[in-house]
C-alpha positions as CSV (number, residue, x, y, z in Angstrom):
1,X,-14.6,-1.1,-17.8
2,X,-16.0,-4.6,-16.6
3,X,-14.0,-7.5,-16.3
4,X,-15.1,-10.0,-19.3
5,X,-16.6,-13.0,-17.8
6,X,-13.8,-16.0,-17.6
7,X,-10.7,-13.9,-18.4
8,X,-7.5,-14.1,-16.2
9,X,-6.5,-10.6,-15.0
10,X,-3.0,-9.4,-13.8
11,X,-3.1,-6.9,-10.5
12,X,-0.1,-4.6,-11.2
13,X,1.4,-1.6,-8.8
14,X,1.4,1.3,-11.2
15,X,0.0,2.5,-14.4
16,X,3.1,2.0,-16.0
17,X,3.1,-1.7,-15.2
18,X,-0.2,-2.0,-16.2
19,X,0.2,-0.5,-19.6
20,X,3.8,-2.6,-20.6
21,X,1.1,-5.6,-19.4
22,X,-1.8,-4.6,-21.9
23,X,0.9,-3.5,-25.0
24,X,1.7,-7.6,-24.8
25,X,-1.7,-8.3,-25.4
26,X,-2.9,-9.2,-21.5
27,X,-5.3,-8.0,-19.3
28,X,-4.2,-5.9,-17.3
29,X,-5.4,-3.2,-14.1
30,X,-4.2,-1.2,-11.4
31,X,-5.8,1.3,-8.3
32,X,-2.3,3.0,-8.6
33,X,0.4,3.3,-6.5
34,X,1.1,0.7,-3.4
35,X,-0.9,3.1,-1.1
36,X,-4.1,3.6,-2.9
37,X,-6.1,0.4,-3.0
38,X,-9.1,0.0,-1.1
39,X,-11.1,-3.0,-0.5
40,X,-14.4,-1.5,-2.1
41,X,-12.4,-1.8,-5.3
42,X,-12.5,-5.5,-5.1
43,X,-16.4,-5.4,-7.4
44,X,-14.6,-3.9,-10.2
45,X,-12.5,-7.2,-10.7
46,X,-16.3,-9.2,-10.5
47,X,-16.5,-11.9,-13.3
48,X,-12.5,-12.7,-13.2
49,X,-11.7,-16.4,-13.7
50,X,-8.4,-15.6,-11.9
51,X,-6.9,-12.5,-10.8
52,X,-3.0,-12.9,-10.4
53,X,-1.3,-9.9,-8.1
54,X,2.4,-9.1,-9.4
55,X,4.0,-7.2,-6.6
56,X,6.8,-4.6,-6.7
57,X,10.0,-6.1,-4.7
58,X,10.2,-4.1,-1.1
59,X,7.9,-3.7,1.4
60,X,5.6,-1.4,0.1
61,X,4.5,-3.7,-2.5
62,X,4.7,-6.6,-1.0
63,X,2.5,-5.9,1.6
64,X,-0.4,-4.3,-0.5
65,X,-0.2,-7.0,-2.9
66,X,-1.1,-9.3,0.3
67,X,-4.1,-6.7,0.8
68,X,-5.3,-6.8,-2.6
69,X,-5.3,-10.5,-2.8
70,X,-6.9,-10.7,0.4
71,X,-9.7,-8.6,-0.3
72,X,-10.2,-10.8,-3.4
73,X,-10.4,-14.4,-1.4
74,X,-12.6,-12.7,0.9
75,X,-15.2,-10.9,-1.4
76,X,-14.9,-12.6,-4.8
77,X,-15.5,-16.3,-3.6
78,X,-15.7,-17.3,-7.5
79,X,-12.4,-15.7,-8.5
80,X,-9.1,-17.6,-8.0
81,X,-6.2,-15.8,-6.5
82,X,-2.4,-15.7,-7.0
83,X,0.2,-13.8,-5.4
84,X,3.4,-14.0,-7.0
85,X,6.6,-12.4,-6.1
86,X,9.3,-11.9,-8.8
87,X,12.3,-11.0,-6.6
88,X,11.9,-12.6,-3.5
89,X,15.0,-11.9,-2.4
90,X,15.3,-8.1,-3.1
91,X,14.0,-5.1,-1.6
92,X,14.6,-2.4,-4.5
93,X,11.1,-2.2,-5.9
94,X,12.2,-3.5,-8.7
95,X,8.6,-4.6,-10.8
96,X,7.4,-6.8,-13.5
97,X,8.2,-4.2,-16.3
98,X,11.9,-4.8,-14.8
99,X,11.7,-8.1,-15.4
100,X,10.2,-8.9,-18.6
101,X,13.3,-5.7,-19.7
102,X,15.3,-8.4,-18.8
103,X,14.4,-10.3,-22.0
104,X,11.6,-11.8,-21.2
105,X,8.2,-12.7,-22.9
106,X,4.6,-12.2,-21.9
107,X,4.1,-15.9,-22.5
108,X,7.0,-17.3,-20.0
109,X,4.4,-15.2,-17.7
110,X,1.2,-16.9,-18.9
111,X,2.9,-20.1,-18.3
112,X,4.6,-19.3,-15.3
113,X,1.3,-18.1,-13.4
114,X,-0.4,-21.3,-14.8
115,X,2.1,-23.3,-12.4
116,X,1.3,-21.2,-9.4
117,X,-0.9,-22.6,-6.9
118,X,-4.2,-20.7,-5.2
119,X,-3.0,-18.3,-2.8
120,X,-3.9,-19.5,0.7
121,X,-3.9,-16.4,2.7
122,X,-0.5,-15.9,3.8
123,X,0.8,-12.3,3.5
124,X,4.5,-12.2,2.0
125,X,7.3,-11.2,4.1
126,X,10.6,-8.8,3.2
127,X,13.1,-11.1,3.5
128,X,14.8,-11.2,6.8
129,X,18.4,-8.9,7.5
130,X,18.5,-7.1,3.8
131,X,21.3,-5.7,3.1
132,X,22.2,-2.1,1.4
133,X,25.4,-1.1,0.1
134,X,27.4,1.7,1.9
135,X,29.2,4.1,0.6
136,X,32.6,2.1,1.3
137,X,31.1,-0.8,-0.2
138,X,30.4,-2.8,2.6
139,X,27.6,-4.6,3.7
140,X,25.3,-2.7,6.0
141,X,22.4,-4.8,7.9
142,X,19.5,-2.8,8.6
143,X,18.3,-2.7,11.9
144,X,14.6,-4.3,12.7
145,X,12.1,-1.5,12.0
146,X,8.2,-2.3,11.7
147,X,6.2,-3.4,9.0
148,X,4.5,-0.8,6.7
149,X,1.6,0.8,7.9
150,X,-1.6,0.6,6.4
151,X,-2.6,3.6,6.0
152,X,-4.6,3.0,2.6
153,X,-7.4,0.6,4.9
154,X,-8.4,3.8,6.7
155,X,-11.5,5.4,5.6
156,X,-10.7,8.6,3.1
157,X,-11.7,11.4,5.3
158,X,-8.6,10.2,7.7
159,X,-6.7,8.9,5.0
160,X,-6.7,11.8,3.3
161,X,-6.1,14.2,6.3
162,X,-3.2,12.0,7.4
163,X,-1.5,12.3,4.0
164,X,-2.3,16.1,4.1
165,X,-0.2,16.9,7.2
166,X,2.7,14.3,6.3
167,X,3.1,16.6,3.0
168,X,3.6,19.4,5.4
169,X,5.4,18.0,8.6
170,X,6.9,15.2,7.1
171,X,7.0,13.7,10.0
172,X,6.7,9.7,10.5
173,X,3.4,8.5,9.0
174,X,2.6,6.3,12.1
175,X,3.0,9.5,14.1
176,X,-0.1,11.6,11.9
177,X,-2.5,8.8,12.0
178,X,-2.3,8.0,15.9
179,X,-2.8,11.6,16.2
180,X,-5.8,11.7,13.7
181,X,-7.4,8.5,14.5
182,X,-7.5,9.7,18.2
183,X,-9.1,13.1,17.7
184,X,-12.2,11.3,15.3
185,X,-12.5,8.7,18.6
186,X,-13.0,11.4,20.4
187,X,-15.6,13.4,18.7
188,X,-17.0,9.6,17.8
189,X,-17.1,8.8,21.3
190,X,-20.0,11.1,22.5
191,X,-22.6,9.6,20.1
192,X,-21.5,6.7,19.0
193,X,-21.6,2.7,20.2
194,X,-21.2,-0.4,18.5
195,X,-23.5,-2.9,20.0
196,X,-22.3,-6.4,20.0
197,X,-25.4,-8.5,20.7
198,X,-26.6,-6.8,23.5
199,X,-23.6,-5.5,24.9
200,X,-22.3,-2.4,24.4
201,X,-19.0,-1.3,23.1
202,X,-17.8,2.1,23.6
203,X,-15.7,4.0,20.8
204,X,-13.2,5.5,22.9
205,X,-9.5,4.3,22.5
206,X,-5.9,4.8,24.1
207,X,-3.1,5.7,21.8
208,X,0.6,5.5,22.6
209,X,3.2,6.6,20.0
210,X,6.9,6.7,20.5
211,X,7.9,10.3,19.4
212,X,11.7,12.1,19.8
213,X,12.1,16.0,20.3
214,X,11.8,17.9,17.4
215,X,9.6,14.9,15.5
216,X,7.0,18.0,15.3
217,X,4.5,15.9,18.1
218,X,3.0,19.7,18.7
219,X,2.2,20.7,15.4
220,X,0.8,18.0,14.7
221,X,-1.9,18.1,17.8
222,X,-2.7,21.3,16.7
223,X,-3.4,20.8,13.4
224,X,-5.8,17.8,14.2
225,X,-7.3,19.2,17.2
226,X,-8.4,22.7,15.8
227,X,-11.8,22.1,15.2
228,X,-12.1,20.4,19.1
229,X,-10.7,22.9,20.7
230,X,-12.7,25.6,18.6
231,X,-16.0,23.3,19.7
232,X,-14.4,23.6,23.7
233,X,-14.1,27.2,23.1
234,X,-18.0,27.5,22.0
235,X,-18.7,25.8,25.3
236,X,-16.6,27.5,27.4
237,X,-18.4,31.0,26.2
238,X,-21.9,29.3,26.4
239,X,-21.0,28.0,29.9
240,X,-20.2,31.8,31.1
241,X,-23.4,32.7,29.6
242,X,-25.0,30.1,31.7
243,X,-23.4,30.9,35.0
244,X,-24.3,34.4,35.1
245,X,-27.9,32.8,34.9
246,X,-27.0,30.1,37.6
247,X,-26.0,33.0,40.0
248,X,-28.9,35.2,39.1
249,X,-31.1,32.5,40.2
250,X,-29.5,31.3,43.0
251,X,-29.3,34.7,44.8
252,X,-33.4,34.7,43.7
253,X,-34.0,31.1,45.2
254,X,-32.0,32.4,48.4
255,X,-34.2,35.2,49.2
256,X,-37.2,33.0,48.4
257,X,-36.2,30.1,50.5
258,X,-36.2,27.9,47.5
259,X,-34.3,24.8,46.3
260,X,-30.9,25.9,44.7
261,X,-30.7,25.6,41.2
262,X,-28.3,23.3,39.3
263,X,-25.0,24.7,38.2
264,X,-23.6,24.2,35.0
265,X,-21.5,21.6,33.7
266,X,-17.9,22.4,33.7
267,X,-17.4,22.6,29.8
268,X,-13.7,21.2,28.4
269,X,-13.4,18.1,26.5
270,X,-9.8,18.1,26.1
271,X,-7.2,17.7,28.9
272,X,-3.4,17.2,28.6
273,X,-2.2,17.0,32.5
274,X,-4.6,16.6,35.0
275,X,-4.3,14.0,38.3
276,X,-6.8,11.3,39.1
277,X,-8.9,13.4,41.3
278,X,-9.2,16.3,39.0
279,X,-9.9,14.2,36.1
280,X,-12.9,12.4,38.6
281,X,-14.1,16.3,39.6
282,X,-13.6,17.4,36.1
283,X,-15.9,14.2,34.3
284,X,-18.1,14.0,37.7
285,X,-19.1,17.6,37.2
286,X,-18.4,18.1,33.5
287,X,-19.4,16.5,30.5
288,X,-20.1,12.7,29.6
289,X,-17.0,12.2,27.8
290,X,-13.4,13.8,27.1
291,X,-9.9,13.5,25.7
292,X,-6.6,13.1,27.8
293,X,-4.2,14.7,25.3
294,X,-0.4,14.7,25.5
295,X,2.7,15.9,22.9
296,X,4.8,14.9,26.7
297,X,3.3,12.5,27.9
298,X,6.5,11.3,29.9
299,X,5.2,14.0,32.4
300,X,2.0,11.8,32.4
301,X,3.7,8.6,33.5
302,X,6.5,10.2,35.3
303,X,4.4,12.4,37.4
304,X,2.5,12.6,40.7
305,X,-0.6,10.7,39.7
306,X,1.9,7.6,38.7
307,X,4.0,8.1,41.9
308,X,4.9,4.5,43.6
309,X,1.7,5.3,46.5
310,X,-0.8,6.4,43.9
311,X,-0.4,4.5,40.7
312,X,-2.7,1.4,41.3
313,X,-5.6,3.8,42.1
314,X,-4.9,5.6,39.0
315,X,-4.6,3.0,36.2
316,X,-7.9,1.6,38.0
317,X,-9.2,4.8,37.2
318,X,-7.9,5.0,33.8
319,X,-9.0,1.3,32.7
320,X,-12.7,1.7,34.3
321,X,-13.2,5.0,32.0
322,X,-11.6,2.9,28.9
323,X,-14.8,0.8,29.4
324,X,-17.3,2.6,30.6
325,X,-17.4,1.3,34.2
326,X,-18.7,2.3,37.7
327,X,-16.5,4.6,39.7
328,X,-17.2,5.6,42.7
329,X,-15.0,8.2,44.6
330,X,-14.5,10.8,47.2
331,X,-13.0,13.8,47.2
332,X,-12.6,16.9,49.7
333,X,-13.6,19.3,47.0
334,X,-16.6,17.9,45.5
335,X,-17.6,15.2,47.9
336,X,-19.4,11.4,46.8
337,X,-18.6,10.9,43.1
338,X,-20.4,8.4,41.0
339,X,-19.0,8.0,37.1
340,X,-20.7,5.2,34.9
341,X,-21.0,5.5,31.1
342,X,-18.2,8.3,30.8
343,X,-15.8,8.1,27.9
344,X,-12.2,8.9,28.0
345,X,-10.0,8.8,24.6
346,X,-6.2,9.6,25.0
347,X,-3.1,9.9,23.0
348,X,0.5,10.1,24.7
349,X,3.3,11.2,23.1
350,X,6.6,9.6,24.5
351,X,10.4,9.0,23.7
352,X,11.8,5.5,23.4
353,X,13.3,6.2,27.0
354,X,10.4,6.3,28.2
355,X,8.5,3.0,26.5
356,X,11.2,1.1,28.0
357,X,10.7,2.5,31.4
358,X,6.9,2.0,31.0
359,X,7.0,-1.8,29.5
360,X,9.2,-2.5,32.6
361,X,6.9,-1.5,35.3
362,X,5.0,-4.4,36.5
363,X,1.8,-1.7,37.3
364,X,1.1,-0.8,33.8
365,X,1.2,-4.8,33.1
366,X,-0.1,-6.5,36.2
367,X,-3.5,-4.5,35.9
368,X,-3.4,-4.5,32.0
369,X,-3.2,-1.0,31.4
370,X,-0.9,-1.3,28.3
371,X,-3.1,-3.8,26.7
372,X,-5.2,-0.8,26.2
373,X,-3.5,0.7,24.2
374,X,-2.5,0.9,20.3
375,X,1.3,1.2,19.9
376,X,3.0,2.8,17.6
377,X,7.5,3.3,17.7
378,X,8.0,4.6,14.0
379,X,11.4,5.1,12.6
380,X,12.3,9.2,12.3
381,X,12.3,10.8,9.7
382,X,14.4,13.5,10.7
383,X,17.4,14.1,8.7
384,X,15.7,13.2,5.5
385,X,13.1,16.2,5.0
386,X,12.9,19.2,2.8
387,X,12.2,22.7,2.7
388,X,8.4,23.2,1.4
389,X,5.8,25.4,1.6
390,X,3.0,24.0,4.1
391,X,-0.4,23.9,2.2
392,X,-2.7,21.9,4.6
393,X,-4.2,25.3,6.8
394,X,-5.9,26.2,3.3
395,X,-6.0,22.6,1.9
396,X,-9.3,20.7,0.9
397,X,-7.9,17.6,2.9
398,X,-8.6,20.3,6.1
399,X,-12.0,21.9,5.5
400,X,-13.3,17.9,4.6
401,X,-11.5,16.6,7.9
402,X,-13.2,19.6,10.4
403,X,-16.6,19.0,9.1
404,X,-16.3,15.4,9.8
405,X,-15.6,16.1,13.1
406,X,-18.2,18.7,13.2
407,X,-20.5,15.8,12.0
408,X,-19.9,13.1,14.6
409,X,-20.3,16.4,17.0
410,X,-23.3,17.0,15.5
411,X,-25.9,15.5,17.2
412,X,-25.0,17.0,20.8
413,X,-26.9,20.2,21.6
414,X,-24.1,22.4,23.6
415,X,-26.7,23.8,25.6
416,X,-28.2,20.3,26.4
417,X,-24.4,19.2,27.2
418,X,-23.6,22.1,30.0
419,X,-27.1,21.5,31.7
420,X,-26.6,17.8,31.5
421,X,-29.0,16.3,29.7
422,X,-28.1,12.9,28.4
423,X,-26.5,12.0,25.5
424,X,-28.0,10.3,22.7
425,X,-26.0,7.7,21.4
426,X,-26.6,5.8,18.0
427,X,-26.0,2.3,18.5
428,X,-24.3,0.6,16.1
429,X,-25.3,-3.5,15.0
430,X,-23.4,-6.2,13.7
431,X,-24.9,-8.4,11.3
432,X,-24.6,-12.1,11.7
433,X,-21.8,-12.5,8.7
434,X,-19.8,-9.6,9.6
435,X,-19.4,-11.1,13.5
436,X,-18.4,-14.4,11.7
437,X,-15.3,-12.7,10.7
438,X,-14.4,-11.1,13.6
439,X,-14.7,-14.4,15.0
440,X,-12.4,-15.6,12.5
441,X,-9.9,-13.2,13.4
442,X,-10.1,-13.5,17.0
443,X,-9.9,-17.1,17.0
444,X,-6.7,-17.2,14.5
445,X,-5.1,-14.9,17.1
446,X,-5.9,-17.3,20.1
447,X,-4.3,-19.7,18.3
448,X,-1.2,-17.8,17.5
449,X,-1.4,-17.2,21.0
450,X,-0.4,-20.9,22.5
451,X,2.5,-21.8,23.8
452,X,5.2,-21.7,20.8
453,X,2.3,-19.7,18.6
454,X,3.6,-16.2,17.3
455,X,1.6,-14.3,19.8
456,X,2.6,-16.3,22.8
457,X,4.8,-13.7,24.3
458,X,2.0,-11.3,23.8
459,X,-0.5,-12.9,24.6
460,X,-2.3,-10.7,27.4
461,X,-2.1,-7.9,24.9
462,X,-3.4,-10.0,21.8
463,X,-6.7,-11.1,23.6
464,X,-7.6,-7.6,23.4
465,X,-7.8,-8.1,19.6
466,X,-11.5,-8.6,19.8
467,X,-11.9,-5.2,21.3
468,X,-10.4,-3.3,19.6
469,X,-11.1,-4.3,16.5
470,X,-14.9,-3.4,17.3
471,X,-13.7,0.2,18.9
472,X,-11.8,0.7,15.5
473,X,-14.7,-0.9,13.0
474,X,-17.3,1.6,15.1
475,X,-15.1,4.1,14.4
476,X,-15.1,3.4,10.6
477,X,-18.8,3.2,10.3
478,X,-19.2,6.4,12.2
479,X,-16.7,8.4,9.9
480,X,-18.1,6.5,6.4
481,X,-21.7,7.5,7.9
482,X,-23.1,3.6,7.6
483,X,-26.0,2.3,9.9
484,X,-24.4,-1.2,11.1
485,X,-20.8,-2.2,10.9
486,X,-20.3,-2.9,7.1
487,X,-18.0,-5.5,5.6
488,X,-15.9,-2.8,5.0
489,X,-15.3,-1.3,8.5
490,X,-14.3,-4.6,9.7
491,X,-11.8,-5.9,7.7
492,X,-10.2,-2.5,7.5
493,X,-10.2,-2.6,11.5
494,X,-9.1,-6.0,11.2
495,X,-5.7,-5.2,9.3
496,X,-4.9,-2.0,11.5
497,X,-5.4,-4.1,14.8
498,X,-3.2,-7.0,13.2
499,X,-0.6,-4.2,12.5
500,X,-1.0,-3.4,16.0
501,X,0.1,-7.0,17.0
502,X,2.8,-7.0,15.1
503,X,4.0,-3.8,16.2
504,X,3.2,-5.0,19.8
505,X,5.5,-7.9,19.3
506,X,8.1,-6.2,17.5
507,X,9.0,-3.2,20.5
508,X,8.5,-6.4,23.0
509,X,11.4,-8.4,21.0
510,X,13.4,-5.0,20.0
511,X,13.6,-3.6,23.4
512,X,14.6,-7.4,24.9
513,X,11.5,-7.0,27.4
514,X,9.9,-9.7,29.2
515,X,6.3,-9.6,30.6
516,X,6.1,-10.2,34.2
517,X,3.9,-13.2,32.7
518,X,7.4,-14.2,31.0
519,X,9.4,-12.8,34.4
520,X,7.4,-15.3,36.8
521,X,7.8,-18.3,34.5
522,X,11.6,-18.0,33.6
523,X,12.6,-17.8,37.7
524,X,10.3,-21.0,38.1
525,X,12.0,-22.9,35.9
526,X,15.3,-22.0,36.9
527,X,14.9,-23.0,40.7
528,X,12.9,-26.0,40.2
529,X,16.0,-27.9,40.6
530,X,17.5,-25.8,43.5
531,X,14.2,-27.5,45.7
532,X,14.6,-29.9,48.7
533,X,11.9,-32.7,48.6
534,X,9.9,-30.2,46.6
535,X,10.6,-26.9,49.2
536,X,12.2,-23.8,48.1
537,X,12.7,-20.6,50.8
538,X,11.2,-17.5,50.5
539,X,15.0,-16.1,50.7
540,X,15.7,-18.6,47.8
541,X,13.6,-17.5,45.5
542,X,14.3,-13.7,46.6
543,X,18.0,-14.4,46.4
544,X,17.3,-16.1,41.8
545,X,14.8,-13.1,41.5
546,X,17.5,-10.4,42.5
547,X,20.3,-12.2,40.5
548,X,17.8,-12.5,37.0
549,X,18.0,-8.6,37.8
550,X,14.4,-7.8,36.7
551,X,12.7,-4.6,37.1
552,X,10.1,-5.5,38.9
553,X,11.3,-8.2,41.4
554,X,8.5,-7.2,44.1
555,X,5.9,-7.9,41.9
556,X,7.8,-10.7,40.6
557,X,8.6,-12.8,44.1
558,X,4.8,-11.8,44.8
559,X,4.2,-14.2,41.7
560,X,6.5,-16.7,41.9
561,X,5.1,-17.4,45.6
């Protein structure tokens, strides 16, 4: 129904809410429950005077009442928007039908709203250390966990999917969406660009998640990989096919002195523990693109290609694919190897042992490896699951996800692929308006990102922003099928990559870790007054580095010097 031109509407989380609102005679509307907003909503509140958002009291709430307001001050630019929060201090969900049960009226609320001013863009916050009552009555402060994620700004073919397999794994959310998000970059990746004024931005991304045993990491991968590795399978059987031919005609151009034909390409897409050199034979004589998949992926950064002597070369490596760069190499087996325009997506799955281990090796942070990567640590949800029956093999949520990925497979011959003919790739524009707001967004972070800003500590990751805000909006437009990057796909990207951030900052204050950014200033400051007519020792500075008791004190005296 439209909104009558002029009227003031009240945003509510729930039917329920919406209908106690309407039985007191205001106008009242709702998407549902605190997960099921979406921004193309937003034209259905058109020709709203003022739309005020009541939110539910936890975070849930809170935070997609910041979304829905948001999407209203960025789409609706004649419609006034307030955000108002009737428990600020609780965390119980309690809602606006709570309060007026209380006693009171509908018009305390019209006049209470009247007094609020514009909203001005800043999302609300939980408040800081809640506290939950234990079973002995004391008070029990919750230990710092992230924010909620927001998994109602990704496009419904994921959404959906994502919801799907938590029904059945029940494992964390976070977990499900790296997972799904990283096998629809890797079927995007093949055919798919975003192009940025010229310059071209592949759609490949790394994933990290923080996972502990029996979190159900392999089910997971093989629920969401299924129709990939059924697509591998077609080329692996097509690429038999093919070598018989290959040999046939090599024996023939043999005995006719002729040129010898061209094997082949090798056909897998999807790798889980491969070194440096294998992965350089296996793209330099396979396909154009791939996935580096991993449910233990501490074997990946514990093992021999990250070994002390080799991992420099390797994260090189690993940072030229992430962008699409010239690699030259050599190798005994295969000889002079040139890689430019491959794509390499991955997805690790690690415990929390091992993100601390990672986070304080000056490698993966001296050659910005990490910044690569989206993060994810999600709380467990293991002890607090039930017995079910698991619907998603036979589930709509399924068939809809596989012939998406059939789809962004779709325009790659497999025969063209093993004899290798170049891809097509469908180059995705940016329209003038929609780059203004990724400007926006990258410019808020660099400020945030100044000394004493909220990103400072961050900051080599958060420049990054940019990036991957245009890999995730590619991704978008690729799954919802659109020509350019729409409004849509950006501000969507936009919120996951500022989740990101925060999540970034969040394991970098949880875990206590300082950059080696961080490392090298702290050890300045504190010898600056230890110096002689402005001269400090190399054993000096060795002698503060070793007592600050840093993990990577090579790295760091190579700075500090």
């Amino acid at each position: 129904k439209r909104i009558p031109d002029g009227d003031v509407v009240f945003y509510v989380e729930g039917e329920k809410d919406a209908d106690r609102l309407i039985n007191e005679g205001l106008l009242a509307t709702t998407a549902g429950g605190a997960g099921d907003w979406r921004d193309d909503m937003v034209t259905q509140l058109t020709g709203a005077k003022e739309v005020v958002v009541l939110v539910d009291a936890d975070k849930a709430g809170r935070d997609s009442g910041s979304r829905v307001a948001k999407a209203i001050r960025e789409n609706l630019p004649s419609t006034t928007v307030k955000l108002f929060d009737f428990y600020p201090e609780r965390d119980d969900g309690k809602d606006v039908s709570d309060w007026l049960s209380e006693g009171h009226t509908a018009a305390e609320l019209v006049k209470m709203v009247e007094g609020l001013p514009v909203w001005d863009g800043t999302p609300l916050r939980n408040p800081d250390n809640v506290e939950v009552e234990g079973d002995d009555d004391e008070d029990v402060e919750v230990s710092p966990t992230s924010q909620s994620y927001p998994v109602d700004v990704i496009p419904s073919p994921l959404r959906d999917v994502i919801l799907a397999i938590q029904y059945d794994v029940q494992a964390p959310l976070e977990l499900i969406a790296q997972s799904v998000l990283a096998t629809a970059a890797l079927a995007a990746q093949a055919g798919y660009a975003v192009d940025d004024n010229g310059y071209v931005t592949y759609l490949n991304q790394f994933y990290l998640t923080v996972a502990e045993p029996s979190e159900g990491k392999t089910v997971i991968d093989n629920y969401v990989l299924a129709s990939l590795r059924a697509f591998q399978k077609d080329l692996c059987e097509m690429h038999n096919r093919l070598l018989k031919d290959y040999e046939s005609a090599k024996r023939e151009a043999e005995k006719a002195g002729l040129t010898e034909p061209t094997p082949p390409r090798l056909p897998y897409i999807l790798y889980s523990d491969v070194t440096r050199e294998g992965l350089i034979n296996c793209l330099g004589n396979g396909l154009d693109f791939a996935g580096l998949f991993s449910d233990e992926g501490g074997e990946f950064f514990g093992g021999y290609s990250l070994q002390k002597e080799r991992v420099t070369q390797t994260i090189s490596t690993l940072n030229k694919l992430y962008s699409g760069s010239l690699i030259n190499s050599t190798t005994k087996k295969s000889g002079v190897i040139a890689l430019e325009d491959k794509r390499l997506t991955a997805h690790f799955m690690i415990q929390s042992v091992v993100l601390r281990t990672i986070f304080s090796t000056p490698a993966f942070e001296g050659q910005g490896f990490l910044n690569r990567f989206l993060i994810a640590a999600p709380e467990s949800t293991l002890g607090y699951r039930v017995d079910r029956v698991r619907k998603y093999h036979n589930s709509k949520e399924k068939e809809t996800f596989d012939a998406l990925l059939r789809r962004l497979l779709g325009g790659l011959d497999k025969n063209a692929l093993l004899r290798g003919e170049p891809i097509r790739v469908k180059t995705l524009p940016i329209s003038t308006d929609v780059r203004r707001i990724i400007g926006v967004f990258y410019e808020n972070v660099q400020l945030a990102m100044r000394a004493g800003g909220r990103y400072y500590r961050i900051r080599s990751y958060a420049e990054r922003c940019r990036e991957h805000t245009l890999k995730l909006a590619g991704l978008f437009a690729a799954v919802n099928n659109h020509e350019r990057l729409e409004l849509d796909d950006v501000t969507s990207a936009i919120e996951l990559v500022g989740w990101y951030l925060e999540e970034r900052l969040r394991l970098t204050e949880y875990y206590g870790i300082n950059s080696l950014e961080d490392a090298v200033e702290e050890v300045i400051e504190q010898i600056k007054e230890k110096a002689v007519n402005g001269v400090l020792s190399v054993k000096q500075i060795t002698e503060e580095v070793q007592k600050q008791g840093y993990g990577c004190k090579e790295e760091t005296i190579g700075r500090v010097l």
